[in-house]
C-alpha positions in Angstrom: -30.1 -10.7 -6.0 -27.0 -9.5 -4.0 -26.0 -5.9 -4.5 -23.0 -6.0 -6.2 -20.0 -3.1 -6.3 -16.5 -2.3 -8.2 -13.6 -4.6 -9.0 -10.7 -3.3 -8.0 -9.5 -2.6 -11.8 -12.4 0.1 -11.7 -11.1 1.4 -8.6 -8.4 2.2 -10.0 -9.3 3.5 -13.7 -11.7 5.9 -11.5 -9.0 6.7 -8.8 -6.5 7.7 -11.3 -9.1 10.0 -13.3 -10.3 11.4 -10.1 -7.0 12.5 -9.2 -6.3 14.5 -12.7 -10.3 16.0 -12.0 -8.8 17.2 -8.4 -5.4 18.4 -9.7 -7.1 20.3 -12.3 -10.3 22.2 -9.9 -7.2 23.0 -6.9 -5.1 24.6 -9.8 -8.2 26.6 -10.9 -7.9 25.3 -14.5 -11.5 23.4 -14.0 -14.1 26.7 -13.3 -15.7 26.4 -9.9 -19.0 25.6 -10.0 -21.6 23.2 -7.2 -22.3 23.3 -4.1 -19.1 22.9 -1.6 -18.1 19.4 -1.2 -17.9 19.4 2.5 -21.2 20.3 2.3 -22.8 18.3 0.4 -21.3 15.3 2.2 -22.4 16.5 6.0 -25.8 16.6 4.1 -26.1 13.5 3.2 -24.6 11.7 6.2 -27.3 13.8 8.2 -30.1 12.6 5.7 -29.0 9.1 6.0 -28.9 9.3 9.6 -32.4 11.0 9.8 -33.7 8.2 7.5 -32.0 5.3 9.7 -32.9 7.0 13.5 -36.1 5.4 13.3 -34.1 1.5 13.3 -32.6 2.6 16.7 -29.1 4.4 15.2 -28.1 7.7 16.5 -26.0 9.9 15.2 -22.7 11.2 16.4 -21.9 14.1 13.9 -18.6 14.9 15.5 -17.2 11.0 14.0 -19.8 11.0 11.0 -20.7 7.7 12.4 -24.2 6.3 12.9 -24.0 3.9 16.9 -26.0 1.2 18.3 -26.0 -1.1 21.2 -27.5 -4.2 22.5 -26.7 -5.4 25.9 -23.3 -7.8 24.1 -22.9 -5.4 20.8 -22.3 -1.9 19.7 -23.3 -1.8 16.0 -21.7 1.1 13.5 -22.2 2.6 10.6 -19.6 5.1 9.5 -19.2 7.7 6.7 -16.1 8.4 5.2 -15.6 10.6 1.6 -12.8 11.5 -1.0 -9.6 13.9 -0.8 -10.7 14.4 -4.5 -14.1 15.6 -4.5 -14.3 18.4 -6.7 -17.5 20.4 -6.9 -20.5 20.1 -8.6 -18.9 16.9 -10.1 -17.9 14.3 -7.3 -18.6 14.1 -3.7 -18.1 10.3 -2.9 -19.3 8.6 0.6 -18.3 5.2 1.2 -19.7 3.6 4.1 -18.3 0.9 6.6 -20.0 -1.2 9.0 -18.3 -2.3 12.1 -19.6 -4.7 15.8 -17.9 -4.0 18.6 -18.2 -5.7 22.7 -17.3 -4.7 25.9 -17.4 -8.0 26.9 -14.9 -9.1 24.2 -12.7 -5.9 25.4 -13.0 -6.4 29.2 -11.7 -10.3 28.6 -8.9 -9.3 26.3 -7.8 -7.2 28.9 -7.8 -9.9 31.5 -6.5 -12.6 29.7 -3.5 -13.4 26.6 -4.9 -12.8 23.4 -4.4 -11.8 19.7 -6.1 -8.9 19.4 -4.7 -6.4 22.4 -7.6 -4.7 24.4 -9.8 -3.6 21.9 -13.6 -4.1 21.3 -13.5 -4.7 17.7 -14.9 -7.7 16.5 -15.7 -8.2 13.1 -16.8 -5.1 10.0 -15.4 -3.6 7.4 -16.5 -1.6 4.0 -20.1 -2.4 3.9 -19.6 -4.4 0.4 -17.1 -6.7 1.9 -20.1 -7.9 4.4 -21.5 -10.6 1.3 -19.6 -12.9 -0.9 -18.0 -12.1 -3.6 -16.5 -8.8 -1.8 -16.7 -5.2 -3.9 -16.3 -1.5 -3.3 -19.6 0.4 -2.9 -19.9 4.0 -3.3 -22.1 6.5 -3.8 -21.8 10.1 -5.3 -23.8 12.8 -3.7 -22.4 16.2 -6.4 -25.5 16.1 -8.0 -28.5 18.0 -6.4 -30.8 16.4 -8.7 -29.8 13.1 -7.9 -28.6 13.8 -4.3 -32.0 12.4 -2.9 -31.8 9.4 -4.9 -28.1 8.5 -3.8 -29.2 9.0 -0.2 -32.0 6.8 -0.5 -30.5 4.1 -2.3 -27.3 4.8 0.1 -30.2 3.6 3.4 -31.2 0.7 1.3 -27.9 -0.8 0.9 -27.1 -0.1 4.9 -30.5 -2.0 5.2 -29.9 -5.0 3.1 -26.3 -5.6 3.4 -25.1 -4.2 7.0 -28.2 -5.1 9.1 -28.5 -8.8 8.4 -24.4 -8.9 9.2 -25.6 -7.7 12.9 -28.0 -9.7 13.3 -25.9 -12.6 12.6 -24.6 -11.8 16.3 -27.9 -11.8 17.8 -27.0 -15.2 18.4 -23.4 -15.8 19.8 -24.1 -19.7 20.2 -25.0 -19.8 15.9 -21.7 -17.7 15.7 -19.4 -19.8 17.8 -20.7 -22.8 15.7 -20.0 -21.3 12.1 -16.7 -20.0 13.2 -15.9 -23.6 13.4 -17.5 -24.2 10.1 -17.0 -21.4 8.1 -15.3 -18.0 7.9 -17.4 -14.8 8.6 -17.1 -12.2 6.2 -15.2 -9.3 7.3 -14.2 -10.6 10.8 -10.0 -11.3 11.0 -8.7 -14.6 11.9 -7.4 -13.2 14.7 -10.5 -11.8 16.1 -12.3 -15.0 15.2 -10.3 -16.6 18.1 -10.1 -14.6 20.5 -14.5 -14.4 19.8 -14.0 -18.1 20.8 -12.0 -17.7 23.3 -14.2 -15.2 25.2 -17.6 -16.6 24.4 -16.8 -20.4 23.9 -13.6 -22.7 25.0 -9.6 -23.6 24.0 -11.7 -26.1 22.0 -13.6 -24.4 20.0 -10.7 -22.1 19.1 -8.5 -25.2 18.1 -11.6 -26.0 15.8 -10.8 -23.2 14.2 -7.7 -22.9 13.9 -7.4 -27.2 13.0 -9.9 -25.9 9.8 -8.1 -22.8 8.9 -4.6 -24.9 9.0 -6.1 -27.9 7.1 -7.9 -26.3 4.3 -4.8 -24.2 3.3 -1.8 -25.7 2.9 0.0 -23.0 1.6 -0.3 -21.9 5.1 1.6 -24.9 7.1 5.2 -23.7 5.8 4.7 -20.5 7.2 3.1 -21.9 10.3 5.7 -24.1 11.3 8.4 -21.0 10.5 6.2 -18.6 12.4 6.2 -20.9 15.1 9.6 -21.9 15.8 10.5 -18.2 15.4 8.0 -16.7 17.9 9.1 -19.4 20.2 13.0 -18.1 19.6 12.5 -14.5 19.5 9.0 -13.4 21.0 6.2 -12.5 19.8 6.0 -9.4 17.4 4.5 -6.4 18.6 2.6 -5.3 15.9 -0.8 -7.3 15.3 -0.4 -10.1 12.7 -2.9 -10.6 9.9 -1.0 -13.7 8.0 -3.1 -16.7 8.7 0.4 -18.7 8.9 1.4 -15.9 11.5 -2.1 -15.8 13.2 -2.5 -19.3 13.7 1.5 -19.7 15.6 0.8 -17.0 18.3 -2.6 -18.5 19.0 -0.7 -22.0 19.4 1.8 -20.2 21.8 -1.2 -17.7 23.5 -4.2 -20.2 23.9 -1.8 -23.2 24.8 -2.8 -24.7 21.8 -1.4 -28.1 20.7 0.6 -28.3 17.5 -2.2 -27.6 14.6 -1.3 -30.9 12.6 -0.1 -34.0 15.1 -2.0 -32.3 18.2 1.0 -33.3 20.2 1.9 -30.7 23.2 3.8 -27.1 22.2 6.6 -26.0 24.2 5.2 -22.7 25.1 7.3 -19.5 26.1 7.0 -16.0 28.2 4.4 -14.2 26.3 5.2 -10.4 27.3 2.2 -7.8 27.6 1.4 -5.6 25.5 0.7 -2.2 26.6 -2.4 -1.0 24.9 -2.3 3.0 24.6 -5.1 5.4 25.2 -7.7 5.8 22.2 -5.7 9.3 20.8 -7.7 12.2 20.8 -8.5 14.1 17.9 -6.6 17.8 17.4 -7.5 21.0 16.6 -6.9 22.4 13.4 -4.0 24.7 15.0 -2.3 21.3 16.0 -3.2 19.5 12.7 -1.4 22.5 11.0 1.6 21.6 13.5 1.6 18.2 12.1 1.8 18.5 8.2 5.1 20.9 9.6 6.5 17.9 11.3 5.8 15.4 8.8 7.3 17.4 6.3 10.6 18.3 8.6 10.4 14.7 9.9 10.8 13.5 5.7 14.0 15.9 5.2 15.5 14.4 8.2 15.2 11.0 7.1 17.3 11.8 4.2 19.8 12.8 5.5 19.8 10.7 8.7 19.5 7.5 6.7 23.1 8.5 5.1 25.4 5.5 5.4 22.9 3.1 6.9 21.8 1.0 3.8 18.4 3.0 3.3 17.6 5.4 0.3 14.9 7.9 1.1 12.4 9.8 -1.5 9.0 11.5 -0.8 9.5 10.3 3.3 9.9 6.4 2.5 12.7 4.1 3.0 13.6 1.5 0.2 17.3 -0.5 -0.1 18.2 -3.7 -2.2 18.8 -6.4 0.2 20.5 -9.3 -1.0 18.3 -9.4 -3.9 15.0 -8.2 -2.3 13.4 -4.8 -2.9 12.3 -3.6 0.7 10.3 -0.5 1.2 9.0 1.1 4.8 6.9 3.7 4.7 6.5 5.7 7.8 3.2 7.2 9.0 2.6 10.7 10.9 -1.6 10.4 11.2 -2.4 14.5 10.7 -5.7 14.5 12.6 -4.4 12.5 16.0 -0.8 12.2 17.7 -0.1 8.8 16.4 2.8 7.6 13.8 3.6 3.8 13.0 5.6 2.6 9.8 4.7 -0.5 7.3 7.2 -2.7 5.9 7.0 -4.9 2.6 9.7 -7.0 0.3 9.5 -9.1 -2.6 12.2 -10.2 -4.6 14.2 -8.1 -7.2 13.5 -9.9 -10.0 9.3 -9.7 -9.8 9.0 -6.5 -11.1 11.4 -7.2 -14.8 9.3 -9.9 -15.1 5.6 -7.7 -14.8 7.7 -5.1 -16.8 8.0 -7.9 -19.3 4.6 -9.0 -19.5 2.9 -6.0 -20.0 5.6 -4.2 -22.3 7.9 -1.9 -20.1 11.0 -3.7 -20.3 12.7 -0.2 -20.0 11.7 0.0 -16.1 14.3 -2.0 -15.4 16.9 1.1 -16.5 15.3 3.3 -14.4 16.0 4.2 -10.5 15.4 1.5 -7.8 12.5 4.1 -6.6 10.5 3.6 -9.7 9.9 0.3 -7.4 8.0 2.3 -4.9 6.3 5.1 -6.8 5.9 4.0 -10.8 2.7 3.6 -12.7 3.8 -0.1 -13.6 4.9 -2.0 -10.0 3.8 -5.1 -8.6 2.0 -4.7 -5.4 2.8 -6.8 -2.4 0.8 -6.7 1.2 2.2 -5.3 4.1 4.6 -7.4 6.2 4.7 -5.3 9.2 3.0 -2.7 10.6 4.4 -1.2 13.7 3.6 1.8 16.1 6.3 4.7 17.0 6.1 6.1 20.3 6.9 9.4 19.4 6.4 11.0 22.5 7.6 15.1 22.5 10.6 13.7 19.8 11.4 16.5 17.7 12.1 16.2 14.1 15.6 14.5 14.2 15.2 12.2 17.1 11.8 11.0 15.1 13.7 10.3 12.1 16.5 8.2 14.0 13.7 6.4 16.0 11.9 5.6 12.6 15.3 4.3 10.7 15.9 2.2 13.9 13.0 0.4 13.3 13.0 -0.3 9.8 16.0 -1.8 10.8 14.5 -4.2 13.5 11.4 -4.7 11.1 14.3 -5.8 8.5 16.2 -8.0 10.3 12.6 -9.8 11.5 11.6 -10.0 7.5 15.0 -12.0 7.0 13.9 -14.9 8.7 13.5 -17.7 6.4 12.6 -15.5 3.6 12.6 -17.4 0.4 10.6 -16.6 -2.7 8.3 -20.1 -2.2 7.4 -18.3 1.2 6.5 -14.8 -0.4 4.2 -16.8 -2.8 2.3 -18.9 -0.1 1.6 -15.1 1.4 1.0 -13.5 -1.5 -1.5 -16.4 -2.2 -2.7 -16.4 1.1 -4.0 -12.5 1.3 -5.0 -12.6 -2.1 -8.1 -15.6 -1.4 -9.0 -13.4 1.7 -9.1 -10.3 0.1 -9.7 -11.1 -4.1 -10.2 -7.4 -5.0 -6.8 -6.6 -3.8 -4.4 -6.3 -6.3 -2.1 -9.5 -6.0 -2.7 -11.7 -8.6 0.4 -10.0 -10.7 2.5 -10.7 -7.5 1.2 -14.2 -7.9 1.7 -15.0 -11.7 5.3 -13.8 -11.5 6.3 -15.1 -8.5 5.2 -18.3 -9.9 7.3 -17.9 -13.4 9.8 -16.9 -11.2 9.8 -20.3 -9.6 9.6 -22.1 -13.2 6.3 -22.6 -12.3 5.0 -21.1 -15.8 2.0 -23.9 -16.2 0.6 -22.9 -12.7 1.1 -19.4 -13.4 -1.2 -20.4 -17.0 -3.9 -22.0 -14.7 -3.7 -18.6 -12.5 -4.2 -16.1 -15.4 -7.0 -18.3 -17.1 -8.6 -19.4 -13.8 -8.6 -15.2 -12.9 -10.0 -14.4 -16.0 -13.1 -16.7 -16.3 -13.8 -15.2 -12.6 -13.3 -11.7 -14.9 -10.4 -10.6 -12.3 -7.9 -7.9 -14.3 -5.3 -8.0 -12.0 -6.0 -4.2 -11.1 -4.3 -3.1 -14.5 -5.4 -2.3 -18.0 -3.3 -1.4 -20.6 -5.4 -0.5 -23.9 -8.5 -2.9 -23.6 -5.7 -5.6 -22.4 -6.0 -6.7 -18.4 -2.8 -8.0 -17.2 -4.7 -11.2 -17.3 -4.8 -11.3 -21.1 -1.2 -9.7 -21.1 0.2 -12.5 -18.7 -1.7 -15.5 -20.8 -0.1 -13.8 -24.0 3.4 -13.8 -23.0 3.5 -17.2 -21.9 1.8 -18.1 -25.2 4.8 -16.5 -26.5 7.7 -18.0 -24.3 5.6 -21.6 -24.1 4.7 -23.4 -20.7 8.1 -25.3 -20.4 10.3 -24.1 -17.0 13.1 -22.3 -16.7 
C-alpha cells in the first residue's frame, strides 16, 4: 500500500492553527514548556542520519542534508522544519529528496539548454516522489513519541525516496520512459535537457511531440510562446509552463514545429550568465538583511508614487486594464540573493469566488484585500526573475525592483486573454493537483459562460475528494461551487 500524506485543504486548516499556536507561545500568552525546538529538530535529523549512514548517506550537518554519489548521480535527502514550532507541542521536519549530475551540469554548460548550468535533475518533497502526490510530515515535540517519528521518518526515506534513485540506476530505462511517461517530480524542462545530454534531438522531440499532443490546452500557449520568443528573446527567468517549456526547446534544441514537424525559423539565443552558488551569511549579516528588507519595503512606497503600482507590506499590485497584477519582491535573509514573482488574473475572478462561497462584501473592500485576504483566489506564478542587487542601497534597490515589475508587466501583456489564463491555470493544476487552483479554474470557467464545464469540474474534484484548499463550516468550495450553480442553473451568460 503506498504511503499516503495531506491534501492540501489540511495544509492549510493546520497551517492557519499553527500560526495562532506560534503567535500565542512568541507573545508569552502560551506558558513555556518542552524541550527547545531547534533542538529537538537537530536531534532528529542526527538520529535519522545515524540510522540511514549504514545505506551509504553521510551527513552534512552544516545544510541538514543527508549526500550520496554514484559515478553519474548525487543522491539527497534534506531536512527542513517550521517557523512555527512552538515547544513541547510542534517541531515539524519535512523531508525532500533531490538527484543531481555533473555530467548533466558540465553539458549544460557547454551546450544551449533550458535549465542554465545546474546539476539538478529531478526531486522534490519526498511525498510528491509516488502518484497521487501529498505533503508528508512528521512531528518530533513529543519525547515520548520522538523515537517513533524518527523511525517511521527512516522508513518513509526507505520506501518512497530510495526506489525514486534507483530509477536512475539505469539512464537507458529512463530515457525510454521519458518518452513514454512523465517522471514524478522531474520538470519538463529538465526532462529535455536529461535527453539531450544522455540521449538525442530525437528523443527530446519524443517528448516534447507527447507532452504537446496529450494536452491540448497547451498548443494555444505554445504557438503564442513561440512566436513571441522568436520576436522578443527568450525570457530570462526559467519557465515552468509546459506551453512556455516546450517553445524555447523548439527554438534551443532546433526542434521542428511540435504539430506539422515542418522546419522553425530559429533566432539568436543569448547566454545566460549563471551566478556563483551564494554563500551562506553570518548571523551579523543576516541581521543586516531583515534591516534592508525592511528599508528596501518603505522605499518602494514611496518610490512607486506616480508609476501605476500600489505598495503594502513590500508588494506591488495595480489594476491593469481589468487584470489584478501583483509582484512580490524577494530579499533571501540567509544568502545575498533577491528575485521578484509576478502573477495576474482577471478582475472579475475573485467577485465571482466571493460569490460562491458567501463574501459578496469583498468586493467593497481595498484592491489589496486581492493580495492579502483570507478569501482570494490563488493563481501560479507567471514570472519569476532575479535582481542583481549588487552593493545597491535601499533606494536604488527599490527603483531597480519597480523597473522590473514593469518589464515583467509589459511581457505578461502579450496575448493575455482570460481563455489563456484558464489553459495555465489548468495546466499547473494536473501537474501539481494539491495546489490550490481548482477555484481559479471553476470561475475562470463561469467567467467564460462555461458554467456546465465548470459543473463537471466541481463534481469531477469532488469524487477525487479535492476541497479546493478551502472549507468554510463542513462546506469545501467544491460543495459551495456545485451549490451556487444549482442555484443560478447551468445555462451561460
Amino acid at each position: 500500500m503506498v504511503r499516503r500524506g495531506k491534501q492540501f485543504a489540511e495544509v492549510a486548516r493546520d497551517t492557519a492553527h499553527r500560526k495562532l499556536r506560534a503567535a500565542a507561545a512568541h507573545s508569552g500568552r502560551l506558558p513555556a514548556r518542552g524541550e527547545a525546538p531547534r533542538q529537538v529538530y537537530l536531534e532528529a535529523c542526527r538520529a535519522i542520519a545515524d540510522a540511514l549512514a549504514v545505506d551509504g548517506f553521510k551527513y552534512l550537518r552544516s545544510r541538514a542534508t543527508l549526500a550520496r554519489k554514484t559515478s553519474d548521480f548525487g543522491f539527497s535527502i534534506h531536512f527542513q522544519s517550521s517557523h512555527h514550532n512552538v515547544a513541547g507541542e510542534l517541531v515539524i521536519m519535512w523531508i525532500h529528496a533531490g538527484v543531481t549530475s555533473p555530467a548533466v551540469k558540465s553539458w549544460r554548460s557547454t551546450h544551449p539548454c533550458l535549465m542554465g548550468a545546474s546539476d539538478m535533475v529531478a526531486g522534490g518533497q519526498i511525498g510528491n516522489l509516488v502518484r497521487p502526490e501529498s505533503w508528508m510530515e512528521w512531528n518530533m515535540a513529543s519525547e515520548k513519541q520522538r523515537e517513533a517519528e524518527v523511525a517511521d521518518a527512516v522508513a518513509a526515506i526507505r520506501e518512497l525516496a530510495y526506489p525514486y534513485f534507483a530509477v536512475f540506476d539505469d539512464v537507458a530505462a529512463v530515457r525510454a520512459r521519458l518518452i513514454a511517461e512523465d517522471v514524478p517530480s522531474m520538470w519538463l524542462s529538465s526532462a529535455l535537457d536529461f535527453l539531450m545530454c544522455f540521449g538525442s534531438r530525437d528523443d527530446a522531440l519524443a517528448l516534447a511531440r507527447r507532452v504537446f499532443l496529450e494536452k491540448d490546452d497547451i498548443q494555444d500557449r505554445y504557438r503564442s510562446s513561440l512566436a513571441q520568443y522568436q520576436t522578443l528573446g527568450m525570457p530570462r527567468h526559467l519557465l515552468s509552463a509546459y506551453g512556455d517549456v516546450l517553445a524555447a526547446a523548439t527554438l534551443v534544441f532546433g526542434l521542428p514545429d511540435l504539430e506539422t514537424l515542418a522546419p522553425v525559423a530559429s533566432v539568436p539565443l543569448l547566454q545566460r550568465e549563471e551566478p556563483e552558488e551564494p554563500k551562506a551569511l553570518s548571523r551579523t549579516e543576516q541581521k543586516a538583511r531583515r534591516v534592508l528588507s525592511k528599508a528596501v519595503a518603505a522605499e518602494l512606497r514611496a518610490r512607486a508614487k506616480g508609476t501605476g503600482w500600489r505598495v503594502s507590506q513590500g508588494w506591488l499590485f495595480r489594476d491593469d486594464d481589468g487584470w489584478f497584477v501583483e509582484v512580490r519582491p524577494m530579499l533571501h535573509l540567509a544568502q545575498r540573493t533577491s528575485w521578484l514573482e509576478l502573477r495576474a488574473k482577471p478582475m472579475s475572478i475573485d467577485p465571482i469566488f466571493w460569490e460562491i462561497v458567501g463574501t459578496q462584501n469583498s468586493d467593497k473592500l481595498p484592491i489589496s484585500f486581492r493580495v492579502f485576504g483570507a478569501f482570494t483566489v490563488t493563481t501560479p506564478t507567471l514570472a519569476k526573475v532575479e535582481i542583481d542587487e549588487g552593493s545597491l542601497g535601499p533606494g536604488a534597490l527599490a527603483d531597480m525592483i519597480i523597473r522590473v515589475a514593469q518589464c515583467e508587466l509589459e511581457r505578461s501583456r502579450h496575448d493575455r486573454s482570460t481563455e489563456r489564463f484558464l489553459a495555465e491555470v489548468q495546466e499547473h493544476h494536473s501537474r501539481l493537483p494539491s495546489h490550490p487552483y481548482l477555484p481559479a479554474i471553476v470561475c475562470a470557467l463561469i467567467l467564460l459562460g462555461r458554467r456546465e464545464d465548470a459543473r463537471v469540474v466541481c463534481i469531477t474534484a469532488r469524487v477525487a475528494q479535492q476541497s479546493g484548499g478551502l472549507i468554510v463550516g463542513s462546506r469545501s468550495f467544491t460543495d459551495l461551487a456545485i451549490a451556487w450553480l444549482d442555484r443560478i442553473g447551468a445555462s451561460t451568460h
